[in-house]
Kinemage of the C-alpha trace (Angstrom):
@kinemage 1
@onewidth
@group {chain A} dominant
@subgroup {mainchain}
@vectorlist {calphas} color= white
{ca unk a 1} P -7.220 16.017 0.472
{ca unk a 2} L -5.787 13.665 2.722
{ca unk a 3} L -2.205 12.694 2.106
{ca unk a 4} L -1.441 8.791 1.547
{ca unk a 5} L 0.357 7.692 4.802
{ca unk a 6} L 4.295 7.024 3.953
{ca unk a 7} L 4.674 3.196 4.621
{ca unk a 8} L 1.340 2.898 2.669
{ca unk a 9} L 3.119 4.280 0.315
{ca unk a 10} L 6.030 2.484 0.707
{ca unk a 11} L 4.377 -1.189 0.791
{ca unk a 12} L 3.033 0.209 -2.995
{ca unk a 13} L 5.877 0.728 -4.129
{ca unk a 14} L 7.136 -3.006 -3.506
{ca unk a 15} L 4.403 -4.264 -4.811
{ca unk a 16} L 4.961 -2.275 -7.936
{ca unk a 17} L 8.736 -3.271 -8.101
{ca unk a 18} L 7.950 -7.008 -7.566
{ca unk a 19} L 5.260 -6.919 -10.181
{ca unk a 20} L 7.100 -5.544 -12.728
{ca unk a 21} L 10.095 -7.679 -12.016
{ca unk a 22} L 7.927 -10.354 -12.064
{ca unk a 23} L 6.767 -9.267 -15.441
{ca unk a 24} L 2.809 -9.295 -14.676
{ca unk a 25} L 0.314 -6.782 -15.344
{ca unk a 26} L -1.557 -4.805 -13.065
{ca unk a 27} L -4.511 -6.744 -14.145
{ca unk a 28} L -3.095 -10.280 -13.919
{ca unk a 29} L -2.355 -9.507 -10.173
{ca unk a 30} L -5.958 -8.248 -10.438
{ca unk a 31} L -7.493 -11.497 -11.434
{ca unk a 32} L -5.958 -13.629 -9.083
{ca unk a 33} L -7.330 -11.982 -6.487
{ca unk a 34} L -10.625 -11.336 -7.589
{ca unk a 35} L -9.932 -7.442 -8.048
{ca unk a 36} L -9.858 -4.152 -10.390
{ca unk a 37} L -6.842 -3.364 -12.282
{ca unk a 38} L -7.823 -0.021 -10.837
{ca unk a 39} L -7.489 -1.319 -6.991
{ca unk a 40} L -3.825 -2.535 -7.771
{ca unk a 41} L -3.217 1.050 -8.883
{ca unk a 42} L -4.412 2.268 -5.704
{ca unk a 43} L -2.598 0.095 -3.863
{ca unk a 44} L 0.680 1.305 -5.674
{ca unk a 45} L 0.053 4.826 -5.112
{ca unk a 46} L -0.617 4.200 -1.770
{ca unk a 47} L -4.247 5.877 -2.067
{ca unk a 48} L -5.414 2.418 -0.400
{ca unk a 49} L -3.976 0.539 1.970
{ca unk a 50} L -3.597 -3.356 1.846
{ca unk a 51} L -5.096 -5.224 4.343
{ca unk a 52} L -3.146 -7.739 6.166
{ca unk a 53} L -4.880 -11.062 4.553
{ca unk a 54} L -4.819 -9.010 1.314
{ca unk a 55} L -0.648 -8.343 1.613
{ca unk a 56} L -0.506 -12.287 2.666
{ca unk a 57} L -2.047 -13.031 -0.244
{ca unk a 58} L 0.376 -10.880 -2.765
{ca unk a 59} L 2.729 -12.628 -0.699
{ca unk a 60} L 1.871 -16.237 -1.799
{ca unk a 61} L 1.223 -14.893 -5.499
{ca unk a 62} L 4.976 -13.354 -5.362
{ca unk a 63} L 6.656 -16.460 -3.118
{ca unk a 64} L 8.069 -13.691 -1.166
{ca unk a 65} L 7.956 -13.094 2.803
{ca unk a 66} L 5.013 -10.780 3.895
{ca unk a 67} L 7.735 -8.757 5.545
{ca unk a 68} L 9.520 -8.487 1.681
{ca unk a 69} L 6.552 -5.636 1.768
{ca unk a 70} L 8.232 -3.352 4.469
{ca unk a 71} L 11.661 -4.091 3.544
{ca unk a 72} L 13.409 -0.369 3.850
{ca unk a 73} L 11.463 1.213 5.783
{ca unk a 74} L 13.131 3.253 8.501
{ca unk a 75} L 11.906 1.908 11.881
{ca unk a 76} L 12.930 4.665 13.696
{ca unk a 77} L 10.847 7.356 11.451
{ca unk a 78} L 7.590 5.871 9.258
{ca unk a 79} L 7.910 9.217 7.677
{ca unk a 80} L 11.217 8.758 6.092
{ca unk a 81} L 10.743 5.547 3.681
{ca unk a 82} L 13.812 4.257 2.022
{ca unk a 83} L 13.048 2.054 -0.864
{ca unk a 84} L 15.058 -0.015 -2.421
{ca unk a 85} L 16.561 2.330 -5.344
{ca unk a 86} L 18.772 -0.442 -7.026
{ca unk a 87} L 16.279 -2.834 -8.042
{ca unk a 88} L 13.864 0.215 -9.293
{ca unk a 89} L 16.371 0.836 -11.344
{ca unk a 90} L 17.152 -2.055 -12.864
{ca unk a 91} L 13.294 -2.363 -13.477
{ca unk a 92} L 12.945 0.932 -14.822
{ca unk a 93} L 16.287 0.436 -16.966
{ca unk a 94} L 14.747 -2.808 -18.286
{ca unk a 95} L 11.417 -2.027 -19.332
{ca unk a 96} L 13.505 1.094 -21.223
{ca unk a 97} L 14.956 -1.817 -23.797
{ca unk a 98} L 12.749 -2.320 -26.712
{ca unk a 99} L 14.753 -5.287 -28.250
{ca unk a 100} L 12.522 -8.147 -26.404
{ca unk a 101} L 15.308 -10.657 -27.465
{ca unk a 102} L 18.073 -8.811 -25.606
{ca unk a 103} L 15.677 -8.420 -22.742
{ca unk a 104} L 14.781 -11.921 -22.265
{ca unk a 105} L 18.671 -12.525 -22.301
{ca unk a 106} L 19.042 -10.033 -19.315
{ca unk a 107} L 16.171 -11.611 -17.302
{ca unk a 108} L 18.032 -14.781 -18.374
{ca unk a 109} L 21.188 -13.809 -17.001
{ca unk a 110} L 20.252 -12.364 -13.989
{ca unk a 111} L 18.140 -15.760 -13.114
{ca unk a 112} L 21.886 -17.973 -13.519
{ca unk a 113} L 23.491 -15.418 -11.445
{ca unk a 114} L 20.620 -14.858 -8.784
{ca unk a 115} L 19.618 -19.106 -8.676
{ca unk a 116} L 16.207 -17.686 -8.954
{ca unk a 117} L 13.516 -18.117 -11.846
{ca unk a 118} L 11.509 -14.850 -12.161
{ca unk a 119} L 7.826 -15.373 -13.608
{ca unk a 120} L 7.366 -14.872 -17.046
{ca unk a 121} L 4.065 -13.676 -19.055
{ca unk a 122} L 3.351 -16.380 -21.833
C-alpha cells in the first residue's frame, strides 16, 4: 500500500476545515464541481491528489487564495505538515453543540468579530 504523500495530505485537510466551516457537505462541494461525494473524501484523506485547475476551482467555490490550500506547511520539510490546529478545533468544538440555535449564534458572533460572512446551508 502506498502511503498518501504528506502535503497531499495536508491540502485535504484544508479543504476539510474550510468545508466544514463553511457549513457544506461533502456532496454540495461535489455537485458544483461535477463530482462524487466519494472523490471529496479522497481528496480529504489525501488518497487523491487535487489537480491544480481542480484546487483553483475549490478556490473560487471557497473565495479563498489557492495558496489558503498550503497554508502551514513547513517549507523546509514536506514531511512535517503543520496544520492549522486552532481553527480544527473550533470546527470540531462546533459541530460537538447540538443546540442549532446556540450554534447559529456562535457562527453569528464570530462573523461581527471576523467582518466576514461564512456560507450557510439553507
Amino acid at each position: 500500500m502506498i502511503m498518501a504523500h504528506p502535503v497531499d495530505v495536508h491540502v485535504g485537510q484544508k479543504l476539510k476545515q474550510i468545508r466544514t466551516l463553511r457549513r457544506h457537505s461533502q456532496t454540495d462541494i461535489a455537485q458544483r464541481l461535477g463530482l462524487s461525494f466519494q472523490q471529496i473524501q479522497k481528496y480529504e484523506i489525501g488518497s487523491n491528489r487535487i489537480a491544480a485547475s481542480r484546487l483553483f476551482e475549490l478556490a473560487q467555490i471557497f473565495d479563498v487564495s489557492p495558496a489558503y490550500f498550503f497554508e502551514g506547511v513547513n517549507g523546509a520539510n514536506d514531511s512535517e505538515v503543520t496544520p492549522c490546529n486552532t481553527s480544527t478545533t473550533i470546527s470540531k468544538a462546533l459541530a460537538a453543540i447540538e443546540d442549532e440555535t446556540v450554534k447559529t449564534r456562535i457562527v453569528t458572533f464570530i462573523e461581527d468579530i471576523s467582518g466576514m460572512a461564512v456560507g450557510r446551508q439553507g
